[in-house]
Backbone atoms as SQL, in Angstrom:
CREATE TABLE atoms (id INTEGER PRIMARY KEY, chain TEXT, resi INTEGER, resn TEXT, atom TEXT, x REAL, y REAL, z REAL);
INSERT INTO atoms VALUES
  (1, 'A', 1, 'UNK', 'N', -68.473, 71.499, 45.425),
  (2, 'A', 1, 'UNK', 'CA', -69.293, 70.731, 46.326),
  (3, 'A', 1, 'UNK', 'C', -70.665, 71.409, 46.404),
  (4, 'A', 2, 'UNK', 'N', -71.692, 70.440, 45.938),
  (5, 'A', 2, 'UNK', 'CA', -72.793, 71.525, 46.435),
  (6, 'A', 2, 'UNK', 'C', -73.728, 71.130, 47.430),
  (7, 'A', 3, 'UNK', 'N', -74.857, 72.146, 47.638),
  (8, 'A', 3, 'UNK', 'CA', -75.457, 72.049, 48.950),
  (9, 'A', 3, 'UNK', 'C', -76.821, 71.730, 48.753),
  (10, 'A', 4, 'UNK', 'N', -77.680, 70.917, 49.464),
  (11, 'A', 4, 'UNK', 'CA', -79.266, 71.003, 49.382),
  (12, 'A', 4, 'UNK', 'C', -79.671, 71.908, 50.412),
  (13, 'A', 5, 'UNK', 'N', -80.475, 72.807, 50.654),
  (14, 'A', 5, 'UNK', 'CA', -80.864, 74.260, 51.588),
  (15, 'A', 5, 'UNK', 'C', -81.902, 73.441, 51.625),
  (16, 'A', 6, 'UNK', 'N', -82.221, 73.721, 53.398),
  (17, 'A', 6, 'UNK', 'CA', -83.700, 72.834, 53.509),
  (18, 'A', 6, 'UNK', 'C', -84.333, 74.047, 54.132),
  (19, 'A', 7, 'UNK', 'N', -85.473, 74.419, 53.914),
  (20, 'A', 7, 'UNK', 'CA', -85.951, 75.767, 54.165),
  (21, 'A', 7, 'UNK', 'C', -87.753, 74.969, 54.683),
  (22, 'A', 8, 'UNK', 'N', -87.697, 75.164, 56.006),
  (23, 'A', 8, 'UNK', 'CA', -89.466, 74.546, 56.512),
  (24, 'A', 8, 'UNK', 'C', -90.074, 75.812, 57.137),
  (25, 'A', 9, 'UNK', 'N', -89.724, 77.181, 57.436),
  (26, 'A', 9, 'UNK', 'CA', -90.423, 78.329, 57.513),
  (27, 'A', 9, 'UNK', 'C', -90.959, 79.003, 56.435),
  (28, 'A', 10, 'UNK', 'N', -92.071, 79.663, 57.208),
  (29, 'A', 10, 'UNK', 'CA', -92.834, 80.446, 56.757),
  (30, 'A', 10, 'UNK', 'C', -91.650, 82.017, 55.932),
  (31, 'A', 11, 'UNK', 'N', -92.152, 82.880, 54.982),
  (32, 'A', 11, 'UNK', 'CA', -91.461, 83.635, 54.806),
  (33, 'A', 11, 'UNK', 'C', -91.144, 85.314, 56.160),
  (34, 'A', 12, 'UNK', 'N', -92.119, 84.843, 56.746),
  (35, 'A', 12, 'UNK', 'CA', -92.381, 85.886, 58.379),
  (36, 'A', 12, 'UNK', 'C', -90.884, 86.196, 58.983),
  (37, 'A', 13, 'UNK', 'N', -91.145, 84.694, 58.800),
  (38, 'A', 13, 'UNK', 'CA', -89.416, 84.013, 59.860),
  (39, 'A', 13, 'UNK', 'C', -88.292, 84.753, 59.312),
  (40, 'A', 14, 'UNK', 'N', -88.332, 85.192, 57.679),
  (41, 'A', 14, 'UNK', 'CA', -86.929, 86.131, 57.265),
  (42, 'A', 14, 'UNK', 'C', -85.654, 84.946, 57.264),
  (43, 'A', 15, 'UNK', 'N', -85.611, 83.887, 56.847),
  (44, 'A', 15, 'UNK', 'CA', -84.492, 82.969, 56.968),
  (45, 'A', 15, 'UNK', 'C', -84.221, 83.099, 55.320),
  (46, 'A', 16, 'UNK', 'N', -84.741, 83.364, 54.184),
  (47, 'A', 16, 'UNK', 'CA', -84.548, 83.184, 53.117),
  (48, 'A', 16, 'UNK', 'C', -83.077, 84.091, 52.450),
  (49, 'A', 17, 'UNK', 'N', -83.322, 85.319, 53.395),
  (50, 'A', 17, 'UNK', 'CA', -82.836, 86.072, 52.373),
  (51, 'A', 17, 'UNK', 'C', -81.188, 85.728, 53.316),
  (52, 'A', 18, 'UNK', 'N', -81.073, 85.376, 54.480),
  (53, 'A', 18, 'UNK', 'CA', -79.556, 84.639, 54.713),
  (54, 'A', 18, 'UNK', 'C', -79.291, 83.597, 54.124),
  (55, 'A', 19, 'UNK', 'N', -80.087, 82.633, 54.305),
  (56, 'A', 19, 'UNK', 'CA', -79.604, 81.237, 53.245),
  (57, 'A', 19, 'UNK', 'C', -79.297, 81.590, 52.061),
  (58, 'A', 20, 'UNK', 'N', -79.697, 82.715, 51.325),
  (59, 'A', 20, 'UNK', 'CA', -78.919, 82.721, 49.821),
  (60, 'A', 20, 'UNK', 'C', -78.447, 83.521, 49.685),
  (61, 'A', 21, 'UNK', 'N', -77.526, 84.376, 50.662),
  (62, 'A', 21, 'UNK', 'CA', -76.430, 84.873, 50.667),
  (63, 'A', 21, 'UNK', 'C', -75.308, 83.764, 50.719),
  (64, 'A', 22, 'UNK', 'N', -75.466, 82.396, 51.270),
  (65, 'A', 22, 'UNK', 'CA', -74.787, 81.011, 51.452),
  (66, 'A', 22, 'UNK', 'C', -74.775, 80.461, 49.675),
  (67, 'A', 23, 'UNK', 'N', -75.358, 80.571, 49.244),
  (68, 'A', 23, 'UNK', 'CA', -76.084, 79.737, 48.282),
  (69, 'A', 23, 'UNK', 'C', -74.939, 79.856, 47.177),
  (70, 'A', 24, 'UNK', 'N', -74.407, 78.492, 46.468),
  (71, 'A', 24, 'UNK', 'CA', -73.647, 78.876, 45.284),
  (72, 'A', 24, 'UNK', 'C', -74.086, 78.408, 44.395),
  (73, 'A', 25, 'UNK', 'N', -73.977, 78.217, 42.676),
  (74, 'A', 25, 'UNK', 'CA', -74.080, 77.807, 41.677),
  (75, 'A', 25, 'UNK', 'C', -73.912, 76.214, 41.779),
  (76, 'A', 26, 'UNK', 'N', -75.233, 75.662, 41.660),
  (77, 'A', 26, 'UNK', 'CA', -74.961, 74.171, 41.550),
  (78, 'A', 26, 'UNK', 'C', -75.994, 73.799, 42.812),
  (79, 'A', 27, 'UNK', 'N', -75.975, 74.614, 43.895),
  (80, 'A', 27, 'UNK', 'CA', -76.808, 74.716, 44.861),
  (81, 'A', 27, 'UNK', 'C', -78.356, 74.450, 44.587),
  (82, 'A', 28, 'UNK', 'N', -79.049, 73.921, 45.191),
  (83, 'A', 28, 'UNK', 'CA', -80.693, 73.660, 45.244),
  (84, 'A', 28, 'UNK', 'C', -81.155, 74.188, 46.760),
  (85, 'A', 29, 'UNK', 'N', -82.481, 74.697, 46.447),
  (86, 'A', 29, 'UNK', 'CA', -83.309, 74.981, 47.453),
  (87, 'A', 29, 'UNK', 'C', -84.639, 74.245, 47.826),
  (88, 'A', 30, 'UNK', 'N', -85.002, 73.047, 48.866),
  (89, 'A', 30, 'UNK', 'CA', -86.058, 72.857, 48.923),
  (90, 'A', 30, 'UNK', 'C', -86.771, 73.285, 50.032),
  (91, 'A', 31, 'UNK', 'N', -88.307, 73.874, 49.286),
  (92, 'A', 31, 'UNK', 'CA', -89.465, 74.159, 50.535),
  (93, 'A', 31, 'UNK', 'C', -89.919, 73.553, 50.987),
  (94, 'A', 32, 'UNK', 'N', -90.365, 73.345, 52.144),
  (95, 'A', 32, 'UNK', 'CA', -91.217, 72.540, 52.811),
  (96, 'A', 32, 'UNK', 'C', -91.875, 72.820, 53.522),
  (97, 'A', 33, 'UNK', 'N', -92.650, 72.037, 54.000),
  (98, 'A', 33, 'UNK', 'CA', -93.638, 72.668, 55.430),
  (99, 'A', 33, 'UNK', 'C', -93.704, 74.364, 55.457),
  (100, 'A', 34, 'UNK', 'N', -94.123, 74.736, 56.065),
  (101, 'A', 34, 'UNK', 'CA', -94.478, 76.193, 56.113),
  (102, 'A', 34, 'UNK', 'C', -93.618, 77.011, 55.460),
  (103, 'A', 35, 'UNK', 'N', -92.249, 76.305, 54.698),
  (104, 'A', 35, 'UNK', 'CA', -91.855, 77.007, 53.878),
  (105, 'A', 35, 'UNK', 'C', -92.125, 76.995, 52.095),
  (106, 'A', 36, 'UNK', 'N', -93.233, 76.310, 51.793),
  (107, 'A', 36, 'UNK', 'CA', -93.851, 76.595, 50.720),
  (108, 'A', 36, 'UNK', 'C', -94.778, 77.988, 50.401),
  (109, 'A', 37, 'UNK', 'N', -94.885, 78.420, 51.569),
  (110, 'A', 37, 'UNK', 'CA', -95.782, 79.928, 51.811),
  (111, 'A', 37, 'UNK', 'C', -94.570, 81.133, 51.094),
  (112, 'A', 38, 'UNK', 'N', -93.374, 80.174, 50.730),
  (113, 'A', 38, 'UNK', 'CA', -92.808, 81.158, 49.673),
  (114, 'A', 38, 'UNK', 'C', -93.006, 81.611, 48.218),
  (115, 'A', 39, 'UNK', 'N', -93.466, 80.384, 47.877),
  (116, 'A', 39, 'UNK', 'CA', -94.529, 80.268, 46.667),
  (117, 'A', 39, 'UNK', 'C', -95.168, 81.555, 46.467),
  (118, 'A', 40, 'UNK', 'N', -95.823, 82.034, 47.469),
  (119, 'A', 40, 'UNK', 'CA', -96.228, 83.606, 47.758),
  (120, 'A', 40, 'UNK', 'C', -95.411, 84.577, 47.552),
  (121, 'A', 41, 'UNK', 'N', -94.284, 84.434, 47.784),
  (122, 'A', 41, 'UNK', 'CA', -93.364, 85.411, 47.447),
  (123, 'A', 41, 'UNK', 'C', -92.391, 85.507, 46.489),
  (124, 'A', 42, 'UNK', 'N', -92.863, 86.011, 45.079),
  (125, 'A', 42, 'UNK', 'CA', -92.012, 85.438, 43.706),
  (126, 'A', 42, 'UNK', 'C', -90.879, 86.005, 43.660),
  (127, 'A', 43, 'UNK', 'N', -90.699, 87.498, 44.542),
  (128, 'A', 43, 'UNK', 'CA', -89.787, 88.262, 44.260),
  (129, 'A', 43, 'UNK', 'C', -88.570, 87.632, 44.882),
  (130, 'A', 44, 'UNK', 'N', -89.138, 87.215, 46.444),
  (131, 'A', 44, 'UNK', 'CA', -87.329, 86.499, 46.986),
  (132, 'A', 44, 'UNK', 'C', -86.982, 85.307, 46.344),
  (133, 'A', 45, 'UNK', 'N', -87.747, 84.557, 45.899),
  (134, 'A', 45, 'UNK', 'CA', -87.581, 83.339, 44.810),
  (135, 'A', 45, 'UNK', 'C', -86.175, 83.753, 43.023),
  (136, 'A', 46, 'UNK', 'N', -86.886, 85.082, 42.939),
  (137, 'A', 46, 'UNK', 'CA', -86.047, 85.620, 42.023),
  (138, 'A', 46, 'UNK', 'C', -84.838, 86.181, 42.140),
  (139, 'A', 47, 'UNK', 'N', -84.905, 86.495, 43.386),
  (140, 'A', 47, 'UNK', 'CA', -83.743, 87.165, 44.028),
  (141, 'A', 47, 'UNK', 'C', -82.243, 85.563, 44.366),
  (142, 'A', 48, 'UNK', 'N', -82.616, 84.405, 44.042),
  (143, 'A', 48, 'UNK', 'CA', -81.643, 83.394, 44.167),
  (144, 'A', 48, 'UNK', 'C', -81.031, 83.605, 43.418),
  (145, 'A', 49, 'UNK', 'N', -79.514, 83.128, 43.792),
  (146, 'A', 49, 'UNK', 'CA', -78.226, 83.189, 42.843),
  (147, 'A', 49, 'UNK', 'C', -78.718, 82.582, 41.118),
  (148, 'A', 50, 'UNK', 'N', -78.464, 82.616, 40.424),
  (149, 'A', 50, 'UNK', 'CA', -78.457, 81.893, 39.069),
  (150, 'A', 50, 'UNK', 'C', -78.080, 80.209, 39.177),
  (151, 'A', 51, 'UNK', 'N', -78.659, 79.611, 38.442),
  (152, 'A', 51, 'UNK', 'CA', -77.900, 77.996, 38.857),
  (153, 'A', 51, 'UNK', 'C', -78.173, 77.293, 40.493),
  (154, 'A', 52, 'UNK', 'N', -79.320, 78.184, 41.022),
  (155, 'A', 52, 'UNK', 'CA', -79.807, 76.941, 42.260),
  (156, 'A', 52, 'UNK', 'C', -81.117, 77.033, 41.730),
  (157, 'A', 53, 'UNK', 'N', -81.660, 75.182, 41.975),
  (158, 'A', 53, 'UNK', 'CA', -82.852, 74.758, 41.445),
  (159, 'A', 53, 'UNK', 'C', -83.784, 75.410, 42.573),
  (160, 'A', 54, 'UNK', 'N', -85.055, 75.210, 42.715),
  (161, 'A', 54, 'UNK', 'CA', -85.845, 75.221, 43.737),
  (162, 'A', 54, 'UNK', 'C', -86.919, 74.715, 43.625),
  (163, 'A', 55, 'UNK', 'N', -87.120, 73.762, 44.487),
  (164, 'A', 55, 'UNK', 'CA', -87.719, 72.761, 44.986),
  (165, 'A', 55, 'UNK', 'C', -89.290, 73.161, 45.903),
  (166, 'A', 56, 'UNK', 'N', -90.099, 72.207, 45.945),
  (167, 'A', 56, 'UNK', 'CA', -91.234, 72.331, 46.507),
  (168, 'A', 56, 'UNK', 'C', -91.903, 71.067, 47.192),
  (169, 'A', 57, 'UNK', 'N', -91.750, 70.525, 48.138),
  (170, 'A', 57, 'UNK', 'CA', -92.718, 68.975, 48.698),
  (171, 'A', 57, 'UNK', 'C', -94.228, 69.309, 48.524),
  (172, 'A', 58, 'UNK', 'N', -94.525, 68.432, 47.379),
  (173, 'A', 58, 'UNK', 'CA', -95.468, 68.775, 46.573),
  (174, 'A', 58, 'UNK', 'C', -96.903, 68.536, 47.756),
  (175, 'A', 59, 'UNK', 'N', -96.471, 67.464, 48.719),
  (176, 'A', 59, 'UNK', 'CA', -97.638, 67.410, 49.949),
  (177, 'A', 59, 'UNK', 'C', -97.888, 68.326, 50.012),
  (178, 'A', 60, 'UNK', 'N', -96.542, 69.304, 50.860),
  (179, 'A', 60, 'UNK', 'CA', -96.936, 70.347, 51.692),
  (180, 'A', 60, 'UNK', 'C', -97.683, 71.603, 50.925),
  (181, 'A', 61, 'UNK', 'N', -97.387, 71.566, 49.726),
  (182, 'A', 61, 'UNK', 'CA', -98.243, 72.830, 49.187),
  (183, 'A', 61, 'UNK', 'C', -99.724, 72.313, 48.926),
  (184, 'A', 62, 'UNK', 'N', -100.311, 70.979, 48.804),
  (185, 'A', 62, 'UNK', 'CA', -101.536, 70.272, 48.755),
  (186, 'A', 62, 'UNK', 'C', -102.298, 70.652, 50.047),
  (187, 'A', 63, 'UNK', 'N', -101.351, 70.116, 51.114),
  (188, 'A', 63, 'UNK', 'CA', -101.979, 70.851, 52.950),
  (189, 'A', 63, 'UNK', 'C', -102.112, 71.768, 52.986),
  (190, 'A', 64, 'UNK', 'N', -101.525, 72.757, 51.955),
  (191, 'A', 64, 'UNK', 'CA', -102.027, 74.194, 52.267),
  (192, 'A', 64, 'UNK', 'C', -102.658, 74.863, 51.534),
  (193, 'A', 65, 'UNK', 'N', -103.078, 73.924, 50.398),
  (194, 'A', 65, 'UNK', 'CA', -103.952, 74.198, 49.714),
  (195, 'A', 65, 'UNK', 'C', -103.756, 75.413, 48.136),
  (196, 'A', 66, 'UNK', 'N', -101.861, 75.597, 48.303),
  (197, 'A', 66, 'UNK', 'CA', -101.536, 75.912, 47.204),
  (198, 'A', 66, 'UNK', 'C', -101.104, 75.571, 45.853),
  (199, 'A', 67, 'UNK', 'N', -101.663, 75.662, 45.227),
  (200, 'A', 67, 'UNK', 'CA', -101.723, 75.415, 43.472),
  (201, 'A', 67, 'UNK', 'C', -100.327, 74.598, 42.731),
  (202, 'A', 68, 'UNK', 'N', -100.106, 74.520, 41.861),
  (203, 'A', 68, 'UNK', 'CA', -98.947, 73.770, 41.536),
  (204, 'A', 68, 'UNK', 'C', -98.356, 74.658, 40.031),
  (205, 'A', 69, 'UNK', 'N', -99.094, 75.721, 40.223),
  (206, 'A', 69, 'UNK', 'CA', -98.681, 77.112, 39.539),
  (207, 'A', 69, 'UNK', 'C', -97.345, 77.431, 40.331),
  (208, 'A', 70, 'UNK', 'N', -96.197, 77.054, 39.766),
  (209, 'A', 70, 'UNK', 'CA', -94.563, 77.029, 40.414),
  (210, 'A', 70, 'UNK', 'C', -94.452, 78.249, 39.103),
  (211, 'A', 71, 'UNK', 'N', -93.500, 78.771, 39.997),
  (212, 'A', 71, 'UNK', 'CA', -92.526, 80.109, 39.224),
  (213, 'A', 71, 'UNK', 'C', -91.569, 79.089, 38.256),
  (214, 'A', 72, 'UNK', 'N', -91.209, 80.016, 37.549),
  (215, 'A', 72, 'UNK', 'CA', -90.307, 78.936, 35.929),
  (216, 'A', 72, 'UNK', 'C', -89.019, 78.386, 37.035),
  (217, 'A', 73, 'UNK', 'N', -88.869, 77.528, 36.324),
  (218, 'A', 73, 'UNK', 'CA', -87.456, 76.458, 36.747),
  (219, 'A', 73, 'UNK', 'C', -87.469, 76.345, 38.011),
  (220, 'A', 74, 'UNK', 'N', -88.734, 76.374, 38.644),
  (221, 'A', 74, 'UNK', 'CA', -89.208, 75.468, 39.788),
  (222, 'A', 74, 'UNK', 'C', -89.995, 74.184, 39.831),
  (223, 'A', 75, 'UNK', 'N', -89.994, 73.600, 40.693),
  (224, 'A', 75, 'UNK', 'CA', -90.513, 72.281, 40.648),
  (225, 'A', 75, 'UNK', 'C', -90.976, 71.619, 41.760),
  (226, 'A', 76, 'UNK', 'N', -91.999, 70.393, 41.600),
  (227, 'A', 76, 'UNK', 'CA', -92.987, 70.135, 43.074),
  (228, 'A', 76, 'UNK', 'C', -91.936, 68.791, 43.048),
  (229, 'A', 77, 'UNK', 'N', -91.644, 67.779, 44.078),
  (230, 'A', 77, 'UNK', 'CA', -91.258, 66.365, 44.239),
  (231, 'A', 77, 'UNK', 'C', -92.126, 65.809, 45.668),
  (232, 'A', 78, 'UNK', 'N', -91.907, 64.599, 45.481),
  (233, 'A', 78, 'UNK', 'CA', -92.822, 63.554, 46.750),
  (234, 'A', 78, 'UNK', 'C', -91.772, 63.241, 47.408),
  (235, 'A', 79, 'UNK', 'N', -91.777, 62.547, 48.410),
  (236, 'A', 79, 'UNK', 'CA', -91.036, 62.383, 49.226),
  (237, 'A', 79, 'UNK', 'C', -90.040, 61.082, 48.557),
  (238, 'A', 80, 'UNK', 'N', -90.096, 61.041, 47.792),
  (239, 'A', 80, 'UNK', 'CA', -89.053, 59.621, 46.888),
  (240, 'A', 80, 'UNK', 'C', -88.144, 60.716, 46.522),
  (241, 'A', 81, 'UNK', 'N', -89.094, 61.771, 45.578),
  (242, 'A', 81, 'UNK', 'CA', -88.015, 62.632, 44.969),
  (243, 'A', 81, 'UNK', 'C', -87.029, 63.481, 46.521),
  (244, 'A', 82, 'UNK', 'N', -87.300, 63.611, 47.346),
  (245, 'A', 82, 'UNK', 'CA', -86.503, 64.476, 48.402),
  (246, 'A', 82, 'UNK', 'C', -85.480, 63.531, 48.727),
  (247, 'A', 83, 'UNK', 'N', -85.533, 62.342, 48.884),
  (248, 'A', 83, 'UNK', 'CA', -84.974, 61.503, 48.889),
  (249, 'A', 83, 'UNK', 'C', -83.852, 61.353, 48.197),
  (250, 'A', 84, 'UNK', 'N', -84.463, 61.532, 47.260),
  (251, 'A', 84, 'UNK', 'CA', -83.425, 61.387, 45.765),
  (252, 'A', 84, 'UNK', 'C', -82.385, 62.756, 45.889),
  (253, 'A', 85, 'UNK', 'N', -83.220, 63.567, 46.123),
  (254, 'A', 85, 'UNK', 'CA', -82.617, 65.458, 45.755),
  (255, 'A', 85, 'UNK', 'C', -81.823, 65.073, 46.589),
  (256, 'A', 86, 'UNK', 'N', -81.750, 65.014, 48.299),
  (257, 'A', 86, 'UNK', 'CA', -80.650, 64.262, 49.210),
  (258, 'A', 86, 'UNK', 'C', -78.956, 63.849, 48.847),
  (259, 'A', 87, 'UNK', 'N', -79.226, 62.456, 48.012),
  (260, 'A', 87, 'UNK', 'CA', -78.053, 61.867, 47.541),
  (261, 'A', 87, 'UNK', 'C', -77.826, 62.683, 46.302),
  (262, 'A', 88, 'UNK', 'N', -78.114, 63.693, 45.771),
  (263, 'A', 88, 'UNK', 'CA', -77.573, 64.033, 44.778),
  (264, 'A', 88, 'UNK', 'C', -76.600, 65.433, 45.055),
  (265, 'A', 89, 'UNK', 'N', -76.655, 65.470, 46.201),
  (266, 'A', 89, 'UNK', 'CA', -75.483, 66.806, 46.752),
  (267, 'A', 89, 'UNK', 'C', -74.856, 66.217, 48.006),
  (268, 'A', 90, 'UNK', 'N', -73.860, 67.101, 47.825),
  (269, 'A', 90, 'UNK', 'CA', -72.856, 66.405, 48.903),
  (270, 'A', 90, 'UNK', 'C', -73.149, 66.657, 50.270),
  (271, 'A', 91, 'UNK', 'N', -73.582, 67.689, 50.556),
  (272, 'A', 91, 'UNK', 'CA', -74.601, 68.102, 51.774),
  (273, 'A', 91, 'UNK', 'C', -75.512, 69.041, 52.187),
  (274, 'A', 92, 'UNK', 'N', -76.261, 69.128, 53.055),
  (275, 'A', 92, 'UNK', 'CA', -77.777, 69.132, 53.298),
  (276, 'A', 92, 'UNK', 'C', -77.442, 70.323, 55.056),
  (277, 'A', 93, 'UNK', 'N', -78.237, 71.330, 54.247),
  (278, 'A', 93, 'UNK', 'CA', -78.003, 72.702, 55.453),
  (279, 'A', 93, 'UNK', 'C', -79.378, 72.824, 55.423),
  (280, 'A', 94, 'UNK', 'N', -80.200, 72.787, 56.788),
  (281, 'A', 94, 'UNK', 'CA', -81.682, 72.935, 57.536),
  (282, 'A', 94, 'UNK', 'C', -81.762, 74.059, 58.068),
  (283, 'A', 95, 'UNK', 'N', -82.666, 75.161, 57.357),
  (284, 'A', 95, 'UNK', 'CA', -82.880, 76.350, 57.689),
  (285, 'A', 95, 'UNK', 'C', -83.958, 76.417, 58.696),
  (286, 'A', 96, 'UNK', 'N', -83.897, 76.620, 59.917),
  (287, 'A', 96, 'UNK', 'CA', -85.038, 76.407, 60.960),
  (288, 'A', 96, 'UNK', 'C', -85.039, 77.535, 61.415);
């Protein structure tokens, strides 16, 4: 069964490095809102299990004015694609 990780903090907040202690193979991670300011941080990005995608709401890194320079086997989506990422796992854990 896998999971979509919804992650909308900043990296300050420290929620990253519990959510992927959760995190299994097959698992995806999307950033959002103030949690695209992870983008900034390549190392906890690298530090994810093997086999979870990670995701980016391509708005929110536009509002903040960060680049679309994504770390490898990352990726930006619009809100169709979150949509989409949604129905494609069986359920959806909101890291606040």
């Amino acid at each position: 069964m896998s999971c979509l990780h919804i992650l909308n903090r900043s990296p300050a907040a420290g929620l990253l490095p519990t959510a992927r202690e959760t995190m299994s193979p097959g698992d995806a991670l999307l950033l959002l809102e103030d949690g695209v300011f992870h983008l900034c941080q390549p190392g906890e990005l690298a530090a994810l299990p093997e086999d979870v995608s990670v995701w980016f709401l391509a708005e929110d890194l536009e509002a903040r004015g960060l680049g679309n320079d994504l770390p490898a086997g990352a990726a930006s989506l619009d809100m169709d694609g979150f949509v989409d990422l949604c129905t494609r796992h069986d359920k959806t854990l909101s890291w606040f």
